[in-house]
C-alpha positions as CSV (number, residue, x, y, z in Angstrom):
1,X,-6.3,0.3,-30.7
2,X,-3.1,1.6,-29.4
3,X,-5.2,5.5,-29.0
4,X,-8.0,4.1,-27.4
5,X,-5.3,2.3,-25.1
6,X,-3.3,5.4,-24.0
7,X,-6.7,7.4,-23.2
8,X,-7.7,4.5,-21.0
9,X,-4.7,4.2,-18.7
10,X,-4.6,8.4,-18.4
11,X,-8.5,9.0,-17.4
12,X,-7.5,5.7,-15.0
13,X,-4.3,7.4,-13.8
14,X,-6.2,10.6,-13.7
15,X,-8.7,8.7,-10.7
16,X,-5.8,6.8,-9.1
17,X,-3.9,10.2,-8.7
18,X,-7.2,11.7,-6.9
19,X,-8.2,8.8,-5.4
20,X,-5.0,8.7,-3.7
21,X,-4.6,12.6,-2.8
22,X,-8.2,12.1,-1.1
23,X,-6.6,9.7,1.3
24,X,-3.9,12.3,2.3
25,X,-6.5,14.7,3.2
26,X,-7.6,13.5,6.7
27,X,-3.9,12.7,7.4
28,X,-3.1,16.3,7.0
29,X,-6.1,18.7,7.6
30,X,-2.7,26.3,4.5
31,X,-3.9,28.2,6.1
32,X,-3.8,32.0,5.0
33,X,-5.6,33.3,7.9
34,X,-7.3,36.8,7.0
35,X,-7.9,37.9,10.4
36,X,-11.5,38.9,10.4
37,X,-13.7,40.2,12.8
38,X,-15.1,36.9,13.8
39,X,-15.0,33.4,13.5
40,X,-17.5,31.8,11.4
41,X,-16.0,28.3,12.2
42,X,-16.7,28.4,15.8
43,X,-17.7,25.2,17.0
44,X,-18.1,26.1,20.8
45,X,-16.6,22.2,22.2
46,X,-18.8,20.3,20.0
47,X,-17.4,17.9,17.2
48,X,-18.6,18.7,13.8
49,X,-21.1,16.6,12.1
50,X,-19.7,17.8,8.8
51,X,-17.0,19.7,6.9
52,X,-16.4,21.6,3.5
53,X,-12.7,21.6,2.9
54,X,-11.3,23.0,-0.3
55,X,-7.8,21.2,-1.1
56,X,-4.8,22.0,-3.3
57,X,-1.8,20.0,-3.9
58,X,1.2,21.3,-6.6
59,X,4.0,19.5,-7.2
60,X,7.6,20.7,-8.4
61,X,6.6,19.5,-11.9
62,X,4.7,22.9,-11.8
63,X,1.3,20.8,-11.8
64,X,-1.5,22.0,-9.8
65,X,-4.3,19.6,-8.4
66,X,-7.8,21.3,-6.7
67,X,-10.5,19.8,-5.1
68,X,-13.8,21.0,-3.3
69,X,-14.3,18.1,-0.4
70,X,-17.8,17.1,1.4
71,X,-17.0,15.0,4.8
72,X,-19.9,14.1,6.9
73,X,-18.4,12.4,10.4
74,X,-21.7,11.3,11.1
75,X,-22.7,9.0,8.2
76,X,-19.1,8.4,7.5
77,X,-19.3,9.5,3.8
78,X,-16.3,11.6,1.5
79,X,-17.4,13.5,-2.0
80,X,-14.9,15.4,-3.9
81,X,-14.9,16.9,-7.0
82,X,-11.1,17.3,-8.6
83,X,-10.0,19.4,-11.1
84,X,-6.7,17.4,-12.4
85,X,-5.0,19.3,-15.4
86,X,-4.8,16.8,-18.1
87,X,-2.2,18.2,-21.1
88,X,-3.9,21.7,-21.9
89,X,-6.7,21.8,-20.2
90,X,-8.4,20.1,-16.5
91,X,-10.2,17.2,-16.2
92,X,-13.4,17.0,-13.5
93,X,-13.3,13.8,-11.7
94,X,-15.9,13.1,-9.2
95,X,-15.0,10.6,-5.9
96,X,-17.0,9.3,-3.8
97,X,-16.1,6.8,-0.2
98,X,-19.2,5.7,1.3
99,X,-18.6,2.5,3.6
100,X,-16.9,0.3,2.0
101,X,-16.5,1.5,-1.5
102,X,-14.9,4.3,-3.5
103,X,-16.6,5.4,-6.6
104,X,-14.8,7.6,-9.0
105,X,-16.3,9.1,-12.6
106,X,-15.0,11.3,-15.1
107,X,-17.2,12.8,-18.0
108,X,-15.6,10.1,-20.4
109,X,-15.7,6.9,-18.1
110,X,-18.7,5.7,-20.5
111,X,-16.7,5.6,-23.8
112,X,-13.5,4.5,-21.9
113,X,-14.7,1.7,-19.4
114,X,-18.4,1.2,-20.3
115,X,-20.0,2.3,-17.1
116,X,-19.8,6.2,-15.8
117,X,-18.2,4.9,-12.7
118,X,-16.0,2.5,-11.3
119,X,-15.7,1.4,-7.9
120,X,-13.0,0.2,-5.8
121,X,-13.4,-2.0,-2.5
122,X,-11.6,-0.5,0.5
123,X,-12.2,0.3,3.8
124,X,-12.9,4.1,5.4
125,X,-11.7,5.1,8.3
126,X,-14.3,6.1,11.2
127,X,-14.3,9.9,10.5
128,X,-15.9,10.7,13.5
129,X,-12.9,10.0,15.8
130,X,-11.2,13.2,13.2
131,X,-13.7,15.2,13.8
132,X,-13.0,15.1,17.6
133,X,-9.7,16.3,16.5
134,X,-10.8,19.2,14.0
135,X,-12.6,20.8,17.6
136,X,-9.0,21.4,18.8
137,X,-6.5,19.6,18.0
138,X,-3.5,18.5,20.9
139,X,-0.4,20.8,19.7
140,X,1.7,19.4,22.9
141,X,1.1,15.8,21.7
142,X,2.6,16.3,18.6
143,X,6.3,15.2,18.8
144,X,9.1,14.3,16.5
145,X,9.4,17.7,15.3
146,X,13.0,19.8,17.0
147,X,10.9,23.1,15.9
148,X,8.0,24.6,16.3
149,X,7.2,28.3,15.1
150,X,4.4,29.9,16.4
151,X,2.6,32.7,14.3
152,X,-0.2,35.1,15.5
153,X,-2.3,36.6,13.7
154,X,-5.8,38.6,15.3
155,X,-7.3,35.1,16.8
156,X,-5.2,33.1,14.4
157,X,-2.8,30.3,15.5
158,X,-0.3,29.3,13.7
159,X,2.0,26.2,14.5
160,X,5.1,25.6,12.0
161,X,6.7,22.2,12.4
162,X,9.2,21.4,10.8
163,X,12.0,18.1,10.8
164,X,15.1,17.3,8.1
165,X,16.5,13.6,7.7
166,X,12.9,12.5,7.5
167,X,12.3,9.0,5.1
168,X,10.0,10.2,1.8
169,X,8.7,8.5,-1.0
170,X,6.8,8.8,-4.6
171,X,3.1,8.1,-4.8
172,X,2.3,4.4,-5.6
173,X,5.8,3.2,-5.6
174,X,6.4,-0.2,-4.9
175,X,7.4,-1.9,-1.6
176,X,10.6,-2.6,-3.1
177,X,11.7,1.2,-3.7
178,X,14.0,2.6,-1.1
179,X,12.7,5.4,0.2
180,X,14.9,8.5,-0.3
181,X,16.2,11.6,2.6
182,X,14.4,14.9,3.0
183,X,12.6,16.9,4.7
184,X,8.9,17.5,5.9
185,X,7.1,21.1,6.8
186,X,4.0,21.3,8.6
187,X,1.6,23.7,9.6
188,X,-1.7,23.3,11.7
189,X,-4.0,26.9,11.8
190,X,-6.5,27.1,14.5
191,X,-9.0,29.9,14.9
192,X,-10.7,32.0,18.4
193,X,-11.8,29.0,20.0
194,X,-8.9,26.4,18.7
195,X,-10.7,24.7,16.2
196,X,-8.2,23.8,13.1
197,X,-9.4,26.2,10.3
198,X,-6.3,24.9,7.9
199,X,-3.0,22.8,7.5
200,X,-0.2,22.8,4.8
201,X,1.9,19.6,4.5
202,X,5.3,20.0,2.6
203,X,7.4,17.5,1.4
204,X,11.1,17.6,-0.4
205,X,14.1,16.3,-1.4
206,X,16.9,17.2,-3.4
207,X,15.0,16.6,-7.0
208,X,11.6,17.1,-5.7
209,X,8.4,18.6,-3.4
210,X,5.0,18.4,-3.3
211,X,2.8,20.5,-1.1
212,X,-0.7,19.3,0.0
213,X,-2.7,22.3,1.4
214,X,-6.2,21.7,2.8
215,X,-8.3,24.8,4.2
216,X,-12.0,24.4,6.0
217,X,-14.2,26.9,4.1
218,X,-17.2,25.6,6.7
219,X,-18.6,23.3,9.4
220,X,-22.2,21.8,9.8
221,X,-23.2,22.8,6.6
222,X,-26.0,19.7,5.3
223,X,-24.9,17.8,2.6
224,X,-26.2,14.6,1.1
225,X,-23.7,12.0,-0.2
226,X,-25.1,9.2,-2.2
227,X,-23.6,6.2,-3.8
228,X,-24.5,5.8,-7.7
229,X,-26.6,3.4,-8.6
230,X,-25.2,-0.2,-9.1
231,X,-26.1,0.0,-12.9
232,X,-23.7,2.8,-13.4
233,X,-21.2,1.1,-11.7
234,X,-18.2,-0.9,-13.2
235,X,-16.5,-3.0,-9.8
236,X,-12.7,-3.2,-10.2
237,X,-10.3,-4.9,-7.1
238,X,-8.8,-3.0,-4.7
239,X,-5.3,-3.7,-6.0
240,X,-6.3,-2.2,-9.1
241,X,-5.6,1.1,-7.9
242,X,-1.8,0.4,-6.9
243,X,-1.4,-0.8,-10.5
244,X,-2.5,2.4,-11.9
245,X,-0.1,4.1,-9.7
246,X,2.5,2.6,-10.6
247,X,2.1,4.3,-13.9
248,X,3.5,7.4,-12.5
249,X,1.4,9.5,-13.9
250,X,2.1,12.9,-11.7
251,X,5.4,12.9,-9.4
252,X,3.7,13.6,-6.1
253,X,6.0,13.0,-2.9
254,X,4.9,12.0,0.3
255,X,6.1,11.0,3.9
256,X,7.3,7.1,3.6
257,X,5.9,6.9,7.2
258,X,2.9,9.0,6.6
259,X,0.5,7.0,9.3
260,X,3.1,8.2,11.9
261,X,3.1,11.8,11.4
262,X,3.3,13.8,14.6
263,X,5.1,11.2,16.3
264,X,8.7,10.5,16.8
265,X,8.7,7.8,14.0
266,X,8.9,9.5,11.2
267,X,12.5,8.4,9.6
């Protein structure tokens, strides 16, 4: 029993880490900007109803996380498709937040939990109010940051924030772990007509970093989101997630005050 066990609370830890990741992504929307002729993200003033983002986030344990990410603002719906390495080689784990529940499934869920997915019971954000903020975002609201580096490059915008002494933690630690002292880099991209085409958040301290980079490969693209059907479906309780968490399964650092970024409370 004790093999059947361990694989159980890695596939889980293997969710929990993407579930949670997912969560950063619209908290932090790098941007390598090529410079190109033209700007295939142009929105012209209008929201987008949808976005394609393709995320990254590497840690200083030399672990790499990628993720292809479906957003539709409209219908408020979230698919993404991880690639979480998992000893030797990657694992594929599939996530899904439509209204009020987050389904995740990994090709061995069945043998492991029974059902191919599980689904967790937590509330979604209204993703249209971020899309009003992906058309251009407000650089001159953004405070709490002594420096601000700005990089051109053809119709490329670069902003560079970065601010020291800032309050940072581990993913799913507990309430009762101080948070430790570092420091917090982050970049916002925008393209011709100031639409945000990319953002890199980086995190430190003394032992540790994690960088989160998300870059928008397109806008308005259709795409269908659907929830799987309730026979597939294995219903766990929202604190199930912190639980696995707490495992510790990949050392990923983040902002203890991560719902205040941009602002001046941020240690």
């Amino acid at each position: 029993m004790a093999a059947p066990k361990k694989a159980w609370f890695t596939l889980l830890g293997v969710v929990a880490t993407a579930l949670t990741i997912l969560g950063l992504v619209l908290a932090a929307t790098d941007p390598n900007p090529s410079g190109i002729a033209k700007d295939p993200l142009a929105l012209n003033g209008y929201p987008p109803k949808t976005a394609q983002l393709a995320l990254t986030v590497t840690t200083g344990d030399g672990i790499s996380i990628h993720a292809n990410v479906d957003v539709d603002f409209i219908t408020n719906k979230i698919e993404a498709t991880f690639v979480v390495p998992l000893v030797l080689a990657g694992i594929s784990v599939d996530v899904r937040l439509i209204g009020g529940e987050i389904y995740a499934s990994t090709p061995n869920f069945t043998a492991t939990v029974g059902k191919p997915w599980i689904a967790l019971r937590d509330s979604l954000p209204e993703l249209y109010n971020y899309s009003l903020e992906m058309v251009k975002p407000d650089i001159a609201l953004i405070s709490g940051f002594p420096s601000d580096v700005v990089t051109k490059n053809g119709y490329f915008v670069t902003h560079d924030f970065r601010r020291d002494n800032v309050a940072v933690t581990q993913l799913g630690a507990s309430s009762s772990t101080l948070p430790k002292v570092g420091s917090l880099d982050w970049s916002i991209t925008t393209g011709k007509q100031g639409e945000v085409t990319a953002s890199t958040l980086s995190v430190a301290e003394r032992h540790q970093h994690t960088t989160l980079s998300v870059t928008v490969l397109s806008y308005n693209q259709p795409m269908h989101i659907f929830a799987p059907s309730p026979a597939q479906v294995k219903i766990e309780s929202s604190s199930y997630l912190t639980g696995l968490l707490g495992k510790g399964m990949f050392s990923v650092l983040i902002p203890a005050n991560l719902s205040h970024l941009g602002s001046t409370n941020l240690s």
